[in-house]
N, C-alpha and C positions, 0 to 999 in steps of 0.2 A: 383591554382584553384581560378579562379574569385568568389567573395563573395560580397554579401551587406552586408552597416549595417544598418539596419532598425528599428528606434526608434525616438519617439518625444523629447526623454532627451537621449541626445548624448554623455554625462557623465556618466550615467549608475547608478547615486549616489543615494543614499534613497534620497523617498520623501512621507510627511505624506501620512500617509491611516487609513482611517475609522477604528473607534473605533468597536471591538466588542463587542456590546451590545444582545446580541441574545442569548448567555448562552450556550457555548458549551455542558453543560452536556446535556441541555434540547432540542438541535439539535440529540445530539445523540440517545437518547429516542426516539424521534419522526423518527429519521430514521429508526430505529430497529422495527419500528414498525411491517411489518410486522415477520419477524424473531420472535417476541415478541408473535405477533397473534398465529404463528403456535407452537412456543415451552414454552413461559415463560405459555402462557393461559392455554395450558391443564396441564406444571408441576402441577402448583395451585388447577386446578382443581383435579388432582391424589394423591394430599397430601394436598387434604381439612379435610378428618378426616380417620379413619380405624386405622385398625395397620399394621406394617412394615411385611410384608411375600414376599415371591417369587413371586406370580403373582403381587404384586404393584411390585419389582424389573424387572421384565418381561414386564412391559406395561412401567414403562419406559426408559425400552431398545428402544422399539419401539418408541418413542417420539424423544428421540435421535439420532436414526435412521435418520425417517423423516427429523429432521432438520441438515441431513449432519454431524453431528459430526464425522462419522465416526467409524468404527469396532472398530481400534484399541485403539481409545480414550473412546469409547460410555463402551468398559470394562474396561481402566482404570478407568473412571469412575464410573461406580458401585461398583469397589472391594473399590476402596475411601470410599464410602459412606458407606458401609459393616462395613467397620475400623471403620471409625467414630459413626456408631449406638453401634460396641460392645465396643468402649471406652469408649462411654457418656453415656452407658446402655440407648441408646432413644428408646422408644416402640410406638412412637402416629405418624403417619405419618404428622402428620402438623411439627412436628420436624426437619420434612428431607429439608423441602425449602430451611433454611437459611445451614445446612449442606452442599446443592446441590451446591448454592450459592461458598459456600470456596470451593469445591473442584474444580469448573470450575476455579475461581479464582489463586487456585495453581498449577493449567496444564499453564495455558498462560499466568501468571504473567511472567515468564522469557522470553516472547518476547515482552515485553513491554520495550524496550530500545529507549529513545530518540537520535534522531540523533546529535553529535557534528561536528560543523562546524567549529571551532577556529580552527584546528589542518594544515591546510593549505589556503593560501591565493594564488592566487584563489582554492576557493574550489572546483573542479569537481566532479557533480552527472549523472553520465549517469542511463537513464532509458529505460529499453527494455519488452518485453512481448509480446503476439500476439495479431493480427490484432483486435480491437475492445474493448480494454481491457479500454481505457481511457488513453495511456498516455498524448498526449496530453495535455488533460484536466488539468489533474493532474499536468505536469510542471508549466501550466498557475497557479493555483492554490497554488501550492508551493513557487513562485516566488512572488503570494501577499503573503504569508503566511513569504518568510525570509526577504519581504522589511518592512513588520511590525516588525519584531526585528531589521530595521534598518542597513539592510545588503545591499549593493550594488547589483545589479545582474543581467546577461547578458544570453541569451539566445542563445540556438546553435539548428538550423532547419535542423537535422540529418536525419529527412525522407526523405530524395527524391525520394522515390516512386511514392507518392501521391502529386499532385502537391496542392491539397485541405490540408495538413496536412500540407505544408507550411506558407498559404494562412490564417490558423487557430492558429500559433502560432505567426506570425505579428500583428492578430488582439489579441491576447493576451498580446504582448509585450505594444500596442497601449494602453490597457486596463490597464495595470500597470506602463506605461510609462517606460517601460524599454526596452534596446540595445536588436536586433535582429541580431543575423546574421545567415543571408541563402542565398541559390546557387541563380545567377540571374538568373529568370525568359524566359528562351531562346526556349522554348517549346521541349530541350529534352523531354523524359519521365523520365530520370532517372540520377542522378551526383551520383557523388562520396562525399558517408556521412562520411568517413574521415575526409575527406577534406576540409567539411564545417566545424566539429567541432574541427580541427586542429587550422582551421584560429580563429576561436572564442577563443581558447583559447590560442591565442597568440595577440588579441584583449582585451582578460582581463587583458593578463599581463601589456599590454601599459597603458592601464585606469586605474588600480589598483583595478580592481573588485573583491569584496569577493567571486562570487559564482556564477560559471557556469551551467545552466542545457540543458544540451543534449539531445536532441529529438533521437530518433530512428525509423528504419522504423517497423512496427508490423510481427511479423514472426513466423509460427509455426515451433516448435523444431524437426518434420519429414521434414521441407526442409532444408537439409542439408547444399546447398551450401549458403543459407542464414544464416544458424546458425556459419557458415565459415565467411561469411562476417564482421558479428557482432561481433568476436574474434579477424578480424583484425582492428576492429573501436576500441577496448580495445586496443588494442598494439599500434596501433597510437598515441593517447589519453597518453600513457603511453612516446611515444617519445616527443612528444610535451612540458609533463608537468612530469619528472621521482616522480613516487612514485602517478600516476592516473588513471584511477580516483579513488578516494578518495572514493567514495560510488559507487556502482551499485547496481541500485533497480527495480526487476522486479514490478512489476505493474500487477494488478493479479482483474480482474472482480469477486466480490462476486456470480454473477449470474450461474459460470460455477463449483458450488458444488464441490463433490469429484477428477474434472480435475482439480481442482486449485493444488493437490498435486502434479500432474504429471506434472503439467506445472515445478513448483518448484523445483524438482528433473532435469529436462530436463535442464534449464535456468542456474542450478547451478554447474552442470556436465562441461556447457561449459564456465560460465563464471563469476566463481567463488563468488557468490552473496554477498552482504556482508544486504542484507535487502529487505524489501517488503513491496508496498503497495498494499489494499485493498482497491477496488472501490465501487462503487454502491452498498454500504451495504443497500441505504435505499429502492432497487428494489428489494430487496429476500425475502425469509421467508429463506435462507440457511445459515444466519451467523454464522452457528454451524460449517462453515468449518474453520475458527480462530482455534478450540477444537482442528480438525482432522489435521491441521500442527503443531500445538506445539508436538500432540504427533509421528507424522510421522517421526518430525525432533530428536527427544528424544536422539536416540543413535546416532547422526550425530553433527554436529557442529550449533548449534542453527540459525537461521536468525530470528530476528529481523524484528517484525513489527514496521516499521516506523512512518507511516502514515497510517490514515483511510480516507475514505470519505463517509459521508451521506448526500450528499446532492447536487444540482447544485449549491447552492452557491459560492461564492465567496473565505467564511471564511468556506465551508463546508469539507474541509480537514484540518484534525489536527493529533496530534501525536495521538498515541496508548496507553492510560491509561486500562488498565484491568479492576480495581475495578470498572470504569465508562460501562466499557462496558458489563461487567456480570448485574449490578444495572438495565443497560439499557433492559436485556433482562427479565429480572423477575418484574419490578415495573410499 
């Protein structure tokens, strides 16, 4: 299968990139903002003063609600906060913020798992998810994010559906000065996405690249024969490179609330996930869906949020720290 390589550094090697100076805590705040507006505002205002009774537990169920937390987490989380008022004998409702606080904190602190890279060279990340979700974006993004530790890394334009989602990760390779490879430009409508990220990762083994990321094309888990598809881009991926990829990470729009669970279940049924990122957190008021998969996943094999994203920046995907991201929803 004929392939380009498409990059201004034909090496594929690190090369410096802009310091960040922006303060990731304080992107993160500012993205949550509204998340922040719909849920941290009125906790505050509901545990501004009174005492602890049923109807303040009742109202904010509902708070919880609203912001997507979810059934199943929205009453784990009350019966938490229940423990914690008859442990510490709290009676004043201004008591319960920094309580509320730990307990969202000990629901999704165990998906806060950074990703290890060291464990294979080339590292392959394939990323999947449906139509609009940002993966894209997000490879772009990740690829400045592991040339800033100084990682080598090669890109593989696995969509060819979209001849515009090709077209978008060259201008991103352009943007990080990193190795592109994608199907040439022959006005099919559609190649074979094996095939392109076959060749890519037999393109990193010749270069000595640390880290391959794999585009995919966007697909809902009701079309089947594309969900088929994408099972044989894993088995390929796996002939190419034995023991790959190394990571598969759905890619999950904050915007799409309580379907983010079902995407998750759907995505992992077929193609064994080992993680997830989270897009456009700073375009919702729903980032209470983070709450609603930690506890979805509870009795299942944990996945791991990777990565976050608030922001169109550059530098505006980063790892998954908890403590930052409960702080970001309340301060």
């Amino acid at each position: 299968m004929p392939s380009f390589f498409k990059s201004k550094n034909n090496t594929g090697s690190a090369a410096p990139v802009e310091a960040d100076t922006g303060g990731w805590a304080a992107r993160v705040r500012q993205g949550l903002s509204r998340t922040r507006n719909q849920f941290g505002k009125q906790v505050t205002a509901l545990f501004g003063s009174g005492r602890i009774d049923e109807a303040l537990y009742e109202e904010l169920e509902t708070i919880l609600l609203v912001s997507d937390v979810g059934v199943n987490a929205t009453s784990w989380l009350l019966e938490d906060l229940k423990r914690q008022v008859r442990r510490d004998g709290l009676t004043d409702a201004a008591q319960l913020r920094s309580a509320l606080q730990q307990a969202l904190v000990n629901l999704i602190e165990p998906l806060a798992q950074p990703l290890d890279n060291r464990t294979a060279k080339p590292f392959i990340i394939m990323l999947t998810g449906v139509n609009g979700a940002g993966k894209t974006t997000s490879i772009g993004k990740l690829a400045h994010y592991f040339r800033a530790q100084g990682k080598s890394v090669l890109l593989a334009a696995g969509d060819t559906f979209r001849a515009a989602a090709r077209e978008q990760l060259i201008a991103w390779g352009e943007r990080n000065d990193i190795a592109v490879i994608a199907q040439e430009n022959s006005g099919q409508q559609k190649g074979d996405p094996a095939a392109v990220i076959f060749d890519a990762i037999n393109a990193a083994k010749a270069r000595g690249i640390d880290i391959v990321l794999a585009d995919t094309a966007g697909r809902l888990a009701t079309q089947l024969h594309l969900m088929e598809e994408i099972k044989k881009v894993k088995r390929v991926i796996g002939k190419a490179c034995p023991g790959a990829p190394h990571e598969v990470l759905l890619v999950l729009d904050a915007n799409t609330g309580q379907n983010a669970v079902n995407q998750v279940q759907a995505f992992d049924d077929a193609l064994d996930l080992t993680g997830l990122v989270i897009t456009k957190l700073d375009g919702t008021a729903r980032g209470g869906v983070i709450a609603a998969i930690a506890k979805q996943r509870e009795q299942k094999s944990l996945l791991p949020i990777r990565f976050i994203g608030v922001g169109e920046g550059m530098d505006d995907l980063r790892p998954f720290v908890a403590t930052e991201f409960v702080q970001a929803l309340f301060d």
